[in-house]
C-alpha positions as CSV (number, residue, x, y, z in Angstrom):
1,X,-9.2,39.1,-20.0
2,X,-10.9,39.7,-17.0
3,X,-10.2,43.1,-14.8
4,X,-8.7,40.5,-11.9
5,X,-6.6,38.6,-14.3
6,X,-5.2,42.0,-15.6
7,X,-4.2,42.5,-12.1
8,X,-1.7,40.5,-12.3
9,X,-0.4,40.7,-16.4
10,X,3.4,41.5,-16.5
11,X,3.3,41.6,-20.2
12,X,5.8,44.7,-21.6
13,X,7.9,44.2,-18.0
14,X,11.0,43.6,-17.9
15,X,12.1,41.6,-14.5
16,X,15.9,40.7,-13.1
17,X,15.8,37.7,-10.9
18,X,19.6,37.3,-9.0
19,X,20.2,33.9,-7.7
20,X,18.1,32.3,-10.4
21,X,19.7,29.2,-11.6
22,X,18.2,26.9,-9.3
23,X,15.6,26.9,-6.5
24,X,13.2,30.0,-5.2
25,X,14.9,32.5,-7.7
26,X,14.6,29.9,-11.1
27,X,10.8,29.3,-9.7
28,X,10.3,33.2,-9.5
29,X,11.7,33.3,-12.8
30,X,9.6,31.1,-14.3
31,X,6.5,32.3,-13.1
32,X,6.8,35.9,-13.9
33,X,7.9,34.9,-17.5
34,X,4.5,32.6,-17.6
35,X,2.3,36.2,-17.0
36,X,4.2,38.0,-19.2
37,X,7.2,39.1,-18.2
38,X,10.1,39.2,-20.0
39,X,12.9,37.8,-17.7
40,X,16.3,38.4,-17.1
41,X,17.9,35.2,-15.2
42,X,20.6,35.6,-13.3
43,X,23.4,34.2,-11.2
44,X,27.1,33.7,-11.2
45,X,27.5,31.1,-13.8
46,X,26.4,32.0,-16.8
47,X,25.9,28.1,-17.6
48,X,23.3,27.2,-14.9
49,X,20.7,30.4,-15.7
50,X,21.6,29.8,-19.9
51,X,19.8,26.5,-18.6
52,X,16.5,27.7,-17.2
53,X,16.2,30.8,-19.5
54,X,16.0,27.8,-22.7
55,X,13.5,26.2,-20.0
56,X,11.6,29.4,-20.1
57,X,11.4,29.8,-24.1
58,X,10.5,26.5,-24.6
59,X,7.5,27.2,-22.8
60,X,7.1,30.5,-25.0
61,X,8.2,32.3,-22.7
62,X,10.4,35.6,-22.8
63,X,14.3,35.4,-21.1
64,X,17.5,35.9,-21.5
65,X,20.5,34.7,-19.3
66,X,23.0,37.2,-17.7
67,X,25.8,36.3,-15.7
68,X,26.9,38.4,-12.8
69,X,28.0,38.1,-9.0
70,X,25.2,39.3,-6.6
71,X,28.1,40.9,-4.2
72,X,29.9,42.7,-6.7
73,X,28.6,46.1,-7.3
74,X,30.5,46.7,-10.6
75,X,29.2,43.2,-12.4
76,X,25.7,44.2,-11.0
77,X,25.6,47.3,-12.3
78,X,26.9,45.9,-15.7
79,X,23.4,43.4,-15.6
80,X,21.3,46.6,-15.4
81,X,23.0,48.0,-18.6
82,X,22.8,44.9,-20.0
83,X,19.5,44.6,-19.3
84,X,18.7,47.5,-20.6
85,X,20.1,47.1,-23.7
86,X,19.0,44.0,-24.4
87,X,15.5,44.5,-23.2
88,X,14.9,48.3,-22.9
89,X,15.0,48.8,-19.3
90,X,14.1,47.2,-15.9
91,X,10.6,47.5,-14.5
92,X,11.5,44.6,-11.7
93,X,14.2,43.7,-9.5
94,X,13.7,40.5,-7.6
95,X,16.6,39.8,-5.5
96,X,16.9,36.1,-4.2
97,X,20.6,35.6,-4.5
98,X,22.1,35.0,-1.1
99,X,24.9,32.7,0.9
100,X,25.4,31.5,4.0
101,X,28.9,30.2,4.5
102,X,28.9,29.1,8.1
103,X,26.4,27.2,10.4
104,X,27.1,27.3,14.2
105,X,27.2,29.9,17.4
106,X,28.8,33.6,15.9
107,X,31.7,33.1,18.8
108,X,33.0,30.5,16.1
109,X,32.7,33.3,13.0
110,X,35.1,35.9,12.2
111,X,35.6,39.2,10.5
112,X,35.9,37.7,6.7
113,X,32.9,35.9,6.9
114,X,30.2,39.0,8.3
115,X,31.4,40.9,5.6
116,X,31.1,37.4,3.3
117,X,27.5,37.7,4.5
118,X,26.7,41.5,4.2
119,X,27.9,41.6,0.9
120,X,26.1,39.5,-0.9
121,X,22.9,39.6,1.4
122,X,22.6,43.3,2.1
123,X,25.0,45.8,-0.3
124,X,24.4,43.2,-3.4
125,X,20.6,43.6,-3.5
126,X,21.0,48.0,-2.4
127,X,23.5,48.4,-5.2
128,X,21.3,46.5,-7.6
129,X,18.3,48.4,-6.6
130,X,20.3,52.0,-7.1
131,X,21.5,50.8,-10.5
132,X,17.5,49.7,-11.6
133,X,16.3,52.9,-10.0
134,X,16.8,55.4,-12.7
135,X,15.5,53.1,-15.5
136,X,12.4,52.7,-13.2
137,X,11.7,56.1,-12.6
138,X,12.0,57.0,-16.2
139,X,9.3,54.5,-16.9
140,X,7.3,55.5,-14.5
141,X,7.7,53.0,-12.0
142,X,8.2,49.5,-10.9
143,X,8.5,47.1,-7.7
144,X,12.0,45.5,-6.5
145,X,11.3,42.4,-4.3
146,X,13.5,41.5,-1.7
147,X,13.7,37.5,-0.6
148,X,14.6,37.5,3.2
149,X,13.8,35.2,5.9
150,X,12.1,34.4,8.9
151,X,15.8,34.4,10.5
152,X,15.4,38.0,9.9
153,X,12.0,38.4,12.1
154,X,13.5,35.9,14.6
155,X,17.0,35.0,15.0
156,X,17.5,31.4,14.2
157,X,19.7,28.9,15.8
158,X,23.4,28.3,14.2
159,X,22.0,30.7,11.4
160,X,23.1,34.0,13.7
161,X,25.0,35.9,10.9
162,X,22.7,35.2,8.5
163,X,19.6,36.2,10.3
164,X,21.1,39.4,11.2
165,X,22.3,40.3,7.6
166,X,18.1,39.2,6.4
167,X,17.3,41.7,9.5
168,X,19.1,44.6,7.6
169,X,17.4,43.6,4.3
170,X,14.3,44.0,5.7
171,X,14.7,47.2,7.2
172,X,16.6,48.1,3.2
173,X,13.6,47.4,2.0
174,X,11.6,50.0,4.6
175,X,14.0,52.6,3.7
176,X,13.4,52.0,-0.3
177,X,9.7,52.0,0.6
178,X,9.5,55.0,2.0
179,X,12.4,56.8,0.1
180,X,11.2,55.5,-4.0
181,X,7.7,55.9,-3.4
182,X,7.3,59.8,-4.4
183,X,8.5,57.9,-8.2
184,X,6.4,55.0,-8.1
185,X,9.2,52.3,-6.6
186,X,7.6,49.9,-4.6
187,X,9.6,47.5,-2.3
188,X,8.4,44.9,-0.3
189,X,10.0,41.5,0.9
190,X,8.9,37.8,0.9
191,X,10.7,36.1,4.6
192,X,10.4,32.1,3.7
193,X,10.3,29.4,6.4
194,X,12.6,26.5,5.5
195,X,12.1,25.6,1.8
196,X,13.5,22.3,0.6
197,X,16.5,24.1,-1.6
198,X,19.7,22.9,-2.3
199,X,20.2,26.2,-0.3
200,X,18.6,24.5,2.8
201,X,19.8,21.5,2.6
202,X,21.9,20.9,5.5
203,X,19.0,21.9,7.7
204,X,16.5,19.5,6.2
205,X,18.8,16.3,5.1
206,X,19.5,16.2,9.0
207,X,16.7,14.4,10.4
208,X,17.3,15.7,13.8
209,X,16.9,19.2,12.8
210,X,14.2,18.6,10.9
211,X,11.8,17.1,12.9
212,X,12.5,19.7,15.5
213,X,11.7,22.4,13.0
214,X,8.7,20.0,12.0
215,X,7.4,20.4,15.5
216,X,7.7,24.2,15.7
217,X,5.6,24.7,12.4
218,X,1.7,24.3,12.6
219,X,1.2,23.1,8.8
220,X,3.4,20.3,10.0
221,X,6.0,20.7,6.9
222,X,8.7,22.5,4.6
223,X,7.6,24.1,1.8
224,X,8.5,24.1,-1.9
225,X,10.1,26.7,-3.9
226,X,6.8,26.7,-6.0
227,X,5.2,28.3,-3.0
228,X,7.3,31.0,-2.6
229,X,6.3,32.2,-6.9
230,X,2.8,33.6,-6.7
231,X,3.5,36.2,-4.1
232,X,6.2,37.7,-6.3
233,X,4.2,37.9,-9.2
234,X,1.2,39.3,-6.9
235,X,4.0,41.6,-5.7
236,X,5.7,42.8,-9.5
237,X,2.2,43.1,-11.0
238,X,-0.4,46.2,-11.2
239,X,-2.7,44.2,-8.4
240,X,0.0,45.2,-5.4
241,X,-0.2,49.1,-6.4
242,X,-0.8,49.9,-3.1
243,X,1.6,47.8,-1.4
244,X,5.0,48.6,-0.2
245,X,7.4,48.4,2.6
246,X,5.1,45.0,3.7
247,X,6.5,42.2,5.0
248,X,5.3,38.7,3.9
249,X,6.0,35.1,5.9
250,X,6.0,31.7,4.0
251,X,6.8,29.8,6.6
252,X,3.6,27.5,7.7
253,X,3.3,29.4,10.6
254,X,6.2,28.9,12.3
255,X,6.7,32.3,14.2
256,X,3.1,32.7,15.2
């Protein structure tokens, strides 16, 4: 093996990926596991990630499935031990999960649903970090990845709550950055553009909305969730070393 292609071996790491049973976080999944990673998939039902995870090991891959709720500190907690136990530790953290619950001008939102939001967006991926954090320090190391949004850099339209809970998780990450660094803790955090998910899908299945957002964007389209896979594995492998706290846009330009 080359000493570029080294750069970028996960073999003998052990990654969780939240919100991995379909979309960005089941494409993450699967291309950490492809350089040698072995993967922990999860999501809520422990159905959907059993379902990728046998995906991943048929391509000789390393993964196991763990079910737990990206908003509940308890259950996420519980996938770190499990993790650990199954796998030895946790040199990765990739946290995609997320929700969204309402579309439309904050004036329409209440209480329940900002906290909806915050929970799962911004306490679910700081309580998952603090629970990895001790395995990674004891091993010397490791890089959590936050997925955020460009609704976090730039407040979208109808997506007001969301875009301000993607704003905190990017300023999370700062503060794990700067704070985990004396142990060798990286964090850094990917901010797609619209990314034709099941996620997304009321934003690009209406063809008003999307050929507005077509306009705005100077490669002219959405991307895939395949896009989004390469920069986390350039960001969990030895090749980032000196990256952290760094924000990265996949969004074809759209807030130049």
């Amino acid at each position: 093996m080359s000493r570029y292609r080294e750069q970028l071996d996960l073999s003998g790491k052990t990654a969780i990926v939240t919100g991995a049973s379909r979309g960005i976080g089941a494409v993450i999944a699967e291309a950490l596991a492809e350089f040698g990673a072995h993967v922990v998939v999860s999501s809520r039902k422990l159905e959907s990630v059993s379902a990728v995870a046998e995906a991943i090991r048929q391509r000789q891959g390393k993964a196991e499935a763990i079910a737990a709720h990206a908003g509940d500190p308890q259950a996420l907690r519980s996938l770190v031990e499990e993790t650990c136990s199954r796998c030895g530790g946790v040199d990765i953290v990739v946290n995609n999960a997320a929700t969204n619950p309402v579309f439309g001008p904050i004036l329409d939102t209440d209480a329940s649903v900002f906290a909806k939001i915050m929970q799962v967006n911004v306490l679910g991926p700081l309580e998952l970090a603090k629970a990895a954090y001790p395995s990674m320090k004891a091993r010397g190391g490791g890089s959590i990845i936050n997925i955020a949004s460009v609704g976090g850099l730039r407040p979208e339209p109808g997506l007001g709550l969301y875009s301000v809970s993607k704003a905190a998780l990017i300023n999370l990450t700062k503060v794990l950055a700067q704070e985990w660094a004396k142990d060798g803790i990286r964090a850094n955090v990917i901010c797609p553009g619209l990314v034709q998910t099941r996620f997304s899908a009321a934003l690009w299945q209406n063809e008003e909305h999307l050929q507005r957002f077509l306009r705005a964007v100077p490669l002219g389209r959405i991307a895939q969730p395949e896009e989004m896979a390469l920069l986390a594995v350039y960001l969990a492998a030895p090749a980032s070393a000196y990256c952290t706290g760094a924000v990265f846009t996949i969004d074809g330009g759209l807030i130049l």
